[in-house]
C-alpha positions as CSV (number, residue, x, y, z in Angstrom):
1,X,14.3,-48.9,-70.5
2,X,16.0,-48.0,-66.7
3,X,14.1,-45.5,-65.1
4,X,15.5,-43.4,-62.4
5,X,14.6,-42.2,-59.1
6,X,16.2,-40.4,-56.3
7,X,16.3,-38.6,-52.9
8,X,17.5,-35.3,-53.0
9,X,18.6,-33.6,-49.7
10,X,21.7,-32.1,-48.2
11,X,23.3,-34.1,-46.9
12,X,22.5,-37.3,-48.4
13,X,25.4,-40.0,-48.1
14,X,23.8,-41.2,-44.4
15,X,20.1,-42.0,-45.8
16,X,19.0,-45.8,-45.9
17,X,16.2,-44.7,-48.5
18,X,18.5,-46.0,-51.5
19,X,18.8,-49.4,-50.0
20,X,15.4,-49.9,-49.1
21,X,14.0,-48.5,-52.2
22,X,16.0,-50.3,-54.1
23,X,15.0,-53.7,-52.8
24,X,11.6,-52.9,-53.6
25,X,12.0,-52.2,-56.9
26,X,13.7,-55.7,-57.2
27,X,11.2,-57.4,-55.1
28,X,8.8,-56.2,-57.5
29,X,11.3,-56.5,-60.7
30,X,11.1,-53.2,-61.7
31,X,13.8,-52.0,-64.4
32,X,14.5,-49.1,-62.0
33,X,17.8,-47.4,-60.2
34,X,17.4,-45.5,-56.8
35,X,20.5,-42.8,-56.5
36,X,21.4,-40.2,-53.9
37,X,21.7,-36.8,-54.9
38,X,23.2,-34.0,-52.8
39,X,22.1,-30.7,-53.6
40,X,24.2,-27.8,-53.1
41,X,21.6,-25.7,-51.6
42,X,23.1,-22.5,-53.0
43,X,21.8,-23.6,-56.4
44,X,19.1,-26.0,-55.4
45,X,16.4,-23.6,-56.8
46,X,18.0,-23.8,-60.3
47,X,18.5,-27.5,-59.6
48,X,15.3,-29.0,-58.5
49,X,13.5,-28.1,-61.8
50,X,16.5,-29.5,-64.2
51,X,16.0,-33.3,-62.9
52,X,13.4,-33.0,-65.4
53,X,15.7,-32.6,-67.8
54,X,18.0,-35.4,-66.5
55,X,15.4,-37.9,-66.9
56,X,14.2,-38.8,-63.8
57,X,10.8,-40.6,-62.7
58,X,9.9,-39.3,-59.8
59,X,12.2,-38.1,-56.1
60,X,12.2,-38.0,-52.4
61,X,13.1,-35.5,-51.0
62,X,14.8,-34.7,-47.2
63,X,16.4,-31.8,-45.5
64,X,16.7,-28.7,-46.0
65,X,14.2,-29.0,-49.6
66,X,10.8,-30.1,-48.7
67,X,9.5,-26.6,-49.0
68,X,11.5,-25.3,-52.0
69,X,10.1,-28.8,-53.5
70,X,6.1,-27.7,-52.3
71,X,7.2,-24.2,-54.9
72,X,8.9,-26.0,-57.4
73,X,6.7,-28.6,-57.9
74,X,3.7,-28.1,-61.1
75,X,0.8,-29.5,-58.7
76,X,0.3,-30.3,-55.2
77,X,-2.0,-32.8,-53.4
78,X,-3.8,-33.6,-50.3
79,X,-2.1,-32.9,-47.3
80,X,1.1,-31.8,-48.4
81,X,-0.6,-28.4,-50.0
82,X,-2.0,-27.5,-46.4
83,X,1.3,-27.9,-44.4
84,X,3.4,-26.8,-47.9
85,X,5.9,-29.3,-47.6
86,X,6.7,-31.9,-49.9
87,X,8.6,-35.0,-49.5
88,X,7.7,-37.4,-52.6
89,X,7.6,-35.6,-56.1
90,X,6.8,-38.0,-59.4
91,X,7.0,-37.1,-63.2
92,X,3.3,-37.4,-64.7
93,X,3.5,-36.7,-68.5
94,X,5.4,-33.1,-68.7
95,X,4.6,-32.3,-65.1
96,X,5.8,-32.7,-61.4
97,X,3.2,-34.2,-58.7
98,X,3.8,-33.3,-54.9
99,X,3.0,-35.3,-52.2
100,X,3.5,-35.6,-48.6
101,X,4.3,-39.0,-47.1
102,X,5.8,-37.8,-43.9
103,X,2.2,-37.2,-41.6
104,X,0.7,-40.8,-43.1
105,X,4.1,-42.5,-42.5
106,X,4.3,-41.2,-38.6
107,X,0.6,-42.0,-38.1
108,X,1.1,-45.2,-38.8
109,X,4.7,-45.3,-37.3
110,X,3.1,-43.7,-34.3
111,X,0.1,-46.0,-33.7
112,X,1.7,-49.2,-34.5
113,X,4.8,-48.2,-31.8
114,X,1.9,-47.2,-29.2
115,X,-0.2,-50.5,-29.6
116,X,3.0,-52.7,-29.1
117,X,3.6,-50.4,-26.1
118,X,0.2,-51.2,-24.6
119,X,-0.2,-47.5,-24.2
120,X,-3.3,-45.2,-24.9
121,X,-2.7,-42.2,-26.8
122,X,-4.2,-39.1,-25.4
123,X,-1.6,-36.0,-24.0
124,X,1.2,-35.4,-26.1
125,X,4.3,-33.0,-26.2
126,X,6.0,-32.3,-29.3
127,X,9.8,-30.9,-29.0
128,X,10.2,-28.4,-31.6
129,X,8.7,-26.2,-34.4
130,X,10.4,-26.4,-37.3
131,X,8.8,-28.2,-40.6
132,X,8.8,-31.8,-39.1
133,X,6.7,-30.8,-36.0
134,X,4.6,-29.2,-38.4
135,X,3.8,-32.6,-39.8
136,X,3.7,-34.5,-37.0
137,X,0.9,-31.9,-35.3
138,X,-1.2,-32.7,-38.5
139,X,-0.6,-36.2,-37.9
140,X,-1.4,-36.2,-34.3
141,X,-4.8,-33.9,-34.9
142,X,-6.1,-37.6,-36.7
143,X,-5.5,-39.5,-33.5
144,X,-8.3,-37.6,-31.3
145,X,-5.8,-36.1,-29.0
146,X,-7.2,-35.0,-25.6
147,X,-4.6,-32.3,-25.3
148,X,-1.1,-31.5,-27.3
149,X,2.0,-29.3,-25.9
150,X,4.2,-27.6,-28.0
151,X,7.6,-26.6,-26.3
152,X,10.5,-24.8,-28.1
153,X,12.7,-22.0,-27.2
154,X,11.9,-19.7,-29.4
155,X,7.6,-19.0,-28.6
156,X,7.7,-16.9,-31.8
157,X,8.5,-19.9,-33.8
158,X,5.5,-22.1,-31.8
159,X,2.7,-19.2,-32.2
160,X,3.6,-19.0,-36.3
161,X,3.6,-22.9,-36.7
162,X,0.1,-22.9,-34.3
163,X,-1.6,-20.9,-36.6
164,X,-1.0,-23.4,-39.6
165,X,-1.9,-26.8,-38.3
166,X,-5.2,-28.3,-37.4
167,X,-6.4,-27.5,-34.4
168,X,-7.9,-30.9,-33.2
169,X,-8.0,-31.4,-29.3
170,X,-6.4,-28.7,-26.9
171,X,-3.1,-27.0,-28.1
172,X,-0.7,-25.1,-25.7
173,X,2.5,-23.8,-26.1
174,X,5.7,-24.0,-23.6
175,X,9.2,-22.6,-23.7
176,X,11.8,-25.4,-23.6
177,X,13.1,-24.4,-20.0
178,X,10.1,-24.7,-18.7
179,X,9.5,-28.7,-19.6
180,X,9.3,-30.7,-16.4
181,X,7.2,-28.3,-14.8
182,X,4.5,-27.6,-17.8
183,X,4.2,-31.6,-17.5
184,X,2.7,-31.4,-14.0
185,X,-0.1,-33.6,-13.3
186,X,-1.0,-36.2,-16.4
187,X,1.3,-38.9,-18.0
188,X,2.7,-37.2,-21.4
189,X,3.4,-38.9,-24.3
190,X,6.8,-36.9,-26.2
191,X,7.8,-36.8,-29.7
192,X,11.3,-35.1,-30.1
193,X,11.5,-33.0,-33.6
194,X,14.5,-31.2,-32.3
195,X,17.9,-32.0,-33.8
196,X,20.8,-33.2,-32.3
197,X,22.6,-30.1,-34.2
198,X,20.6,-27.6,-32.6
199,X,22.2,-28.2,-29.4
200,X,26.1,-27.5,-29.8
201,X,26.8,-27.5,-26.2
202,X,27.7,-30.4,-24.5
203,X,25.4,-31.2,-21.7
204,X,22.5,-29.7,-23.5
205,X,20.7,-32.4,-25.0
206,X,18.9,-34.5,-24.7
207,X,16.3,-31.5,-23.6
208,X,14.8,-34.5,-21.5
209,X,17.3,-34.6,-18.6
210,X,15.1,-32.1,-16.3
211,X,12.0,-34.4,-16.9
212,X,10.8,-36.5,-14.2
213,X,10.5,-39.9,-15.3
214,X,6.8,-40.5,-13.5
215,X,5.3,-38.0,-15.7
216,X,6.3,-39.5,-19.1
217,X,4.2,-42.8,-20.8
218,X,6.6,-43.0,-23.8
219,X,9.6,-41.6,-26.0
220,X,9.4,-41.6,-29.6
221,X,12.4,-39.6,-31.3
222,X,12.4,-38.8,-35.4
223,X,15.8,-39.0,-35.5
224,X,17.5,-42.5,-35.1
225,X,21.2,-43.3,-35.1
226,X,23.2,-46.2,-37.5
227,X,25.3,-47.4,-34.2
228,X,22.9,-47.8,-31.9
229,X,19.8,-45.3,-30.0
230,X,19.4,-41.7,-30.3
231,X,20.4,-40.0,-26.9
232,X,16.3,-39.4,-26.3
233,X,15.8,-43.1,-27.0
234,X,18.8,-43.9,-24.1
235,X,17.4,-41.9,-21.7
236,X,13.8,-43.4,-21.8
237,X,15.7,-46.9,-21.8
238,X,17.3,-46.0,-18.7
239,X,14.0,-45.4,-16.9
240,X,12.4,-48.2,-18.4
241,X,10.4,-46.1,-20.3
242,X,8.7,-47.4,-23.9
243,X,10.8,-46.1,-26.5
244,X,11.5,-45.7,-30.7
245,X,13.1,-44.1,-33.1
246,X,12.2,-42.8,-36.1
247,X,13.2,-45.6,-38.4
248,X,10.0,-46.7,-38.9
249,X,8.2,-43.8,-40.0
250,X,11.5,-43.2,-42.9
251,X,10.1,-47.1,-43.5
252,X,6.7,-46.1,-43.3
253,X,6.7,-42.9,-45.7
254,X,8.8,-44.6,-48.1
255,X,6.5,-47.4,-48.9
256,X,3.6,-44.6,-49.6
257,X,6.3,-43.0,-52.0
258,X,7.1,-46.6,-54.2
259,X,3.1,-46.9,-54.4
260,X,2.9,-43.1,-55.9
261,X,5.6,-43.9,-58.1
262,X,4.7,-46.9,-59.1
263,X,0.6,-47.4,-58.4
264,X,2.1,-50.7,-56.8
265,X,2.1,-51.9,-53.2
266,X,5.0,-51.5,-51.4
267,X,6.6,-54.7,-50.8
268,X,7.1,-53.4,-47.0
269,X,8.6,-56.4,-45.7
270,X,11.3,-56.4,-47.9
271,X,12.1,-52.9,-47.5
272,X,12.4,-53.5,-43.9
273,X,15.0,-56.5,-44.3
274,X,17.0,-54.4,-46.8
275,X,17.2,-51.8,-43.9
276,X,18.0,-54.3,-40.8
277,X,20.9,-55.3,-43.1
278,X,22.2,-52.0,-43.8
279,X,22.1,-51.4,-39.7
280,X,23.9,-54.5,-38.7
281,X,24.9,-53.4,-35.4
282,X,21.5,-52.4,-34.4
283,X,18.8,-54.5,-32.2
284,X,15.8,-56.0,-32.0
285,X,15.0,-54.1,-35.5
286,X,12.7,-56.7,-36.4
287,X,9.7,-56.0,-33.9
288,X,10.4,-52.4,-34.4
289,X,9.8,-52.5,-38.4
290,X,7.6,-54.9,-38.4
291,X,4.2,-54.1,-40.5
């Protein structure tokens, strides 16, 4: 019989997970079907728990529900109980399992885009404080970080997210106006959590526009584009400065959920040539997603 899996999020009609998922469960010719599901987030507390009831093996799960989906969820495990977010959710017996792919997908995302760089990790800057830096400082706190930078607008939101996450290496926290200047001295590696949507006025983003080029050693953005690079990834291009999105962490996190859900390995390759054909217009994908 067909099982069924899903991502759940809002919105949902932009995610490449149902085409690369899908060719994995062909690859490895499993009877399964991967389907979008857009949650009204007005009723998405009411909703999460009734895809028990519509039969479904096991979910993704993207924006704005990771951390209804940590309370919803019967039983947590490893990291995703200590950062309370929860991207990958399967059906064992009568009971939901929560998991967090999102900090092993960027860790290996990260590391693999900083070897081909030929660059040494060391000092980072993460933009942002919101649930995805959250992840990405537990993710970071693995890869024996000589000193970290958090820089937001709003310090209240930095100091809550600061006491939460490990607390490997030297943490520090910067407001967002102050950037270039907090930067003065090393060569900073900068991960951009912040989202396009946060910046409404025109001219605002990317927040990198006051940063002097000489004090950055790469750009790697979470968010990626269909079209062509995120407006972080274009201006590190433009200064010849190493650069990524985040499509291979999405790959990344959702090979770790097809082995949770189906105690298989992730046919990787494949998933990564189901996504290169769903971006046609995009470049040099290839190297980029390449295991």
């Amino acid at each position: 019989m067909k099982a069924f899996f899903a991502i759940i999020g809002h919105p949902v009609a932009h995610s490449l997970s149902p085409c690369f998922q899908q060719a994995a469960f062909n690859a490895c010719e499993i009877d399964a079907a991967y389907i979008p599901i857009d949650l009204d987030p007005a009723r998405a507390e009411e909703t999460i728990p009734s895809l028990k009831d519509m039969g479904i093996s096991g979910f993704n799960v993207t924006l704005p529900f990771k951390e209804l989906a940590y309370r919803k969820v019967d039983k947590v495990f490893g990291i995703a109980s200590k950062i309370r977010s929860v991207n990958t959710v399967v059906s064992r017996g009568e009971q939901w399992e929560g998991y967090n792919t999102d900090v092993p997908g960027f860790v290996k995302a990260y590391s693999s885009f900083l070897e081909k760089a030929g660059k040494k990790s060391g000092n980072f800057v993460v933009l942002g404080a919101g649930g995805s830096a959250r992840a990405i400082l537990e993710g970071l706190s693995s890869m024996n970080p000589c000193h970290i930078k958090v820089v937001n607008r709003s310090s209240e939101r930095v100091e809550a997210l600061l006491k939460e996450v490990s607390r490997e290496g030297s943490i520090s926290m910067n407001p967002l106006s102050e950037l270039n200047a907090s930067l003065e001295g090393k060569s900073w590696h900068i991960i951009n959590t912040l989202s396009r949507n946060a910046f409404p006025d025109r001219g605002e983003f990317p927040p990198l526009e006051p940063v002097e080029e000489a004090r950055v050693a790469s750009v790697f953005d979470l968010s990626y584009e269909r079209e062509g690079d995120t407006e972080c990834v274009s201006w590190a291009r433009r200064r010849g400065i190493a650069s990524s999105d985040g499509l291979s962490m999405l790959l990344f996190q959702g090979a770790l959920s097809f082995e949770i859900w189906t105690g298989k390995a992730a046919p990787v390759e494949k998933m990564a040539e189901a996504m290169a054909k769903a971006l046609p217009n995009r470049k040099n994908l290839a190297d980029q997603l390449s295991v």
